[in-house]
C-alpha positions as CSV (number, residue, x, y, z in Angstrom):
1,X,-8.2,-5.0,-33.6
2,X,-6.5,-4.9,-30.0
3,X,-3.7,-7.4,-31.0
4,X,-1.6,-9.1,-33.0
5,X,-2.7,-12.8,-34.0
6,X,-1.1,-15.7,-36.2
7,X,-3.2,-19.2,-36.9
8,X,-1.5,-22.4,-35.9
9,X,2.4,-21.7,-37.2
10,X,5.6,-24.1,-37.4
11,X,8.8,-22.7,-37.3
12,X,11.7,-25.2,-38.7
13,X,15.6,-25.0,-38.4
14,X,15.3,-22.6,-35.8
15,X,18.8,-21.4,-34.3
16,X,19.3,-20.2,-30.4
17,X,20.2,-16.4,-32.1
18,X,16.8,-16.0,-33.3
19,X,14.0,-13.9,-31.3
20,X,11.2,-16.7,-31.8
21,X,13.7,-19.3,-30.2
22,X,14.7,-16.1,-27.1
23,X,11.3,-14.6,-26.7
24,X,9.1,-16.8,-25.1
25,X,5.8,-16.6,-26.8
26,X,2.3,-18.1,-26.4
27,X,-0.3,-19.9,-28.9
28,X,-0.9,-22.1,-31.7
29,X,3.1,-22.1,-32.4
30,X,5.9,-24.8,-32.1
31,X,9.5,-23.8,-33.3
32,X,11.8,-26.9,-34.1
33,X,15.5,-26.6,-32.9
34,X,17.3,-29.3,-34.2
35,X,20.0,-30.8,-31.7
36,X,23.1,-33.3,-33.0
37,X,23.2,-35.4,-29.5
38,X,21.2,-36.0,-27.0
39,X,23.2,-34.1,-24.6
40,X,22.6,-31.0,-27.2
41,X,19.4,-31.3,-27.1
42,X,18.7,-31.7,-23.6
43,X,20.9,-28.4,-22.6
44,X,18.4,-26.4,-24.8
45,X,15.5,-26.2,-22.6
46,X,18.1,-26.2,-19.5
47,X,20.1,-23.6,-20.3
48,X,17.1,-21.3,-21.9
49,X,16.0,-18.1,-20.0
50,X,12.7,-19.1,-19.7
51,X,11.4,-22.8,-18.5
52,X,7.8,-23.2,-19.1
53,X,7.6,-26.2,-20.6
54,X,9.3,-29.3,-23.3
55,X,8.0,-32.2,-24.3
56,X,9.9,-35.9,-25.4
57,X,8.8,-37.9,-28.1
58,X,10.6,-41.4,-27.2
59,X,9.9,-45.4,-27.4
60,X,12.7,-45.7,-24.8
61,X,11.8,-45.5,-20.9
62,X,15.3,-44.6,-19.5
63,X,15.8,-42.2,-22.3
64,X,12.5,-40.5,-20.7
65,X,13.4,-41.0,-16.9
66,X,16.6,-39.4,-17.7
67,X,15.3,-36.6,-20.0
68,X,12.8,-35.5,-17.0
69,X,15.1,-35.6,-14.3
70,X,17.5,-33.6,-15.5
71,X,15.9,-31.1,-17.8
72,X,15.2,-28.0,-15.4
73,X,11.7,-26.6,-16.6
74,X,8.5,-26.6,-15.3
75,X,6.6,-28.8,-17.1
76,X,7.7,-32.1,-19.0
77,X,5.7,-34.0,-21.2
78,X,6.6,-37.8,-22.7
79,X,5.0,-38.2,-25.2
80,X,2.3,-36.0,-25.2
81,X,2.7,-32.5,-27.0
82,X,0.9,-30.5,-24.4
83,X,2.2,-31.2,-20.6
84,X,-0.5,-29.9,-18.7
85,X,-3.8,-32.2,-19.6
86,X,-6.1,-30.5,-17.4
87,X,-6.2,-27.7,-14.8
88,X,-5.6,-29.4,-11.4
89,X,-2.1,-30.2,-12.3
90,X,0.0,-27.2,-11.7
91,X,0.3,-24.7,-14.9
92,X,3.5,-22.8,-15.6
93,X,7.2,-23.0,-15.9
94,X,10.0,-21.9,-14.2
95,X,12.5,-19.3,-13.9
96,X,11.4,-16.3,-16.0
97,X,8.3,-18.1,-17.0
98,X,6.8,-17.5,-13.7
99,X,5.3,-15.0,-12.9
100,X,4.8,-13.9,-9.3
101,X,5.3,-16.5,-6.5
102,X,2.5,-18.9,-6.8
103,X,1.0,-20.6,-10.1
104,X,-1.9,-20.3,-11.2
105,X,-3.5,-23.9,-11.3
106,X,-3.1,-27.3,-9.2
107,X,-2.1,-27.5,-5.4
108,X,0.0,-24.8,-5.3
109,X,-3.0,-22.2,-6.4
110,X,-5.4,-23.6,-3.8
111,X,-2.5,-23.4,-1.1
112,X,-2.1,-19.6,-2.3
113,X,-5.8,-19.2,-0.6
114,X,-5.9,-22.0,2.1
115,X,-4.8,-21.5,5.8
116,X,-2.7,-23.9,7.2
117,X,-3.5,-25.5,10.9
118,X,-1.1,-27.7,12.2
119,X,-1.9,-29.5,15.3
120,X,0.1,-32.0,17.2
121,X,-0.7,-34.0,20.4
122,X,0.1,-36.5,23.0
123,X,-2.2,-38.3,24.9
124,X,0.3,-40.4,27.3
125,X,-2.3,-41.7,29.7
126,X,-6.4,-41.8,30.0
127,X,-9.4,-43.6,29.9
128,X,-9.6,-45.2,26.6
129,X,-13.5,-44.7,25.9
130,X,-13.6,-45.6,22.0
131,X,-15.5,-43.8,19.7
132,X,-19.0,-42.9,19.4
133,X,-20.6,-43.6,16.0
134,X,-24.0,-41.7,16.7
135,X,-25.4,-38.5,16.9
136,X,-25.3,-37.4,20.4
137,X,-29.1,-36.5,21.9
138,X,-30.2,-34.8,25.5
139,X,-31.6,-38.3,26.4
């Protein structure tokens, strides 16, 4: 009732002509595009519409610098099949995967609601008195 819902689904041999692989969509669902090269496989998340997020499964660490440097979505993991672990860290992707101009978790949510002071000064000369460590009193 309200919706349509699907349990935790694979989809395998998934082409870049298909609607599951063009329509971004949200749950329990992975789709499995199968690349030839690297360099195939690294353009699919680059060139997609939508950049929310990709993961790499790899025992290689330059394979993994590389892969997150230059793929352009918003969230990368390496070896972990969810990239967002917990809330603080900034949820969402890129591109069309964003929606509005602030996400909604991490730094970049608080900052959404924070005012920023910025105050700069220059004290060239004065009496250098310290600092008091107490709490001041009438006495």
């Amino acid at each position: 009732s309200g919706g349509n819902y699907l349990g935790p689904t694979l989809f395998d041999h998934v082409t870049k002509d298909m609607s599951i692989y063009t329509d971004e969509i949200f749950g329990p669902v992975l789709c499995i595009v199968r690349a030839n090269t690297y360099e195939e496989a690294l353009a699919l998340p680059t060139e997609h519409e939508y950049g929310n997020g990709v993961a790499i499964f790899t025992r290689d660490g330059d394979t993994a610098r590389d892969f997150t440097s230059r793929v352009d979505v918003g969230m990368v993991g390496v070896n972990v099949p969810i990239p967002v672990p917990i809330a603080y860290y900034t949820f969402g992707g890129w591109k069309a995967s964003l929606f509005g101009d602030h996400h909604m978790h991490g730094p970049e949510g608080v900052r959404f609601y924070t005012k920023l002071k910025t105050i700069t000064t220059r004290w060239p000369t004065g009496i250098r008195a310290g600092a008091d460590f107490v709490m001041p009193t009438m006495e």
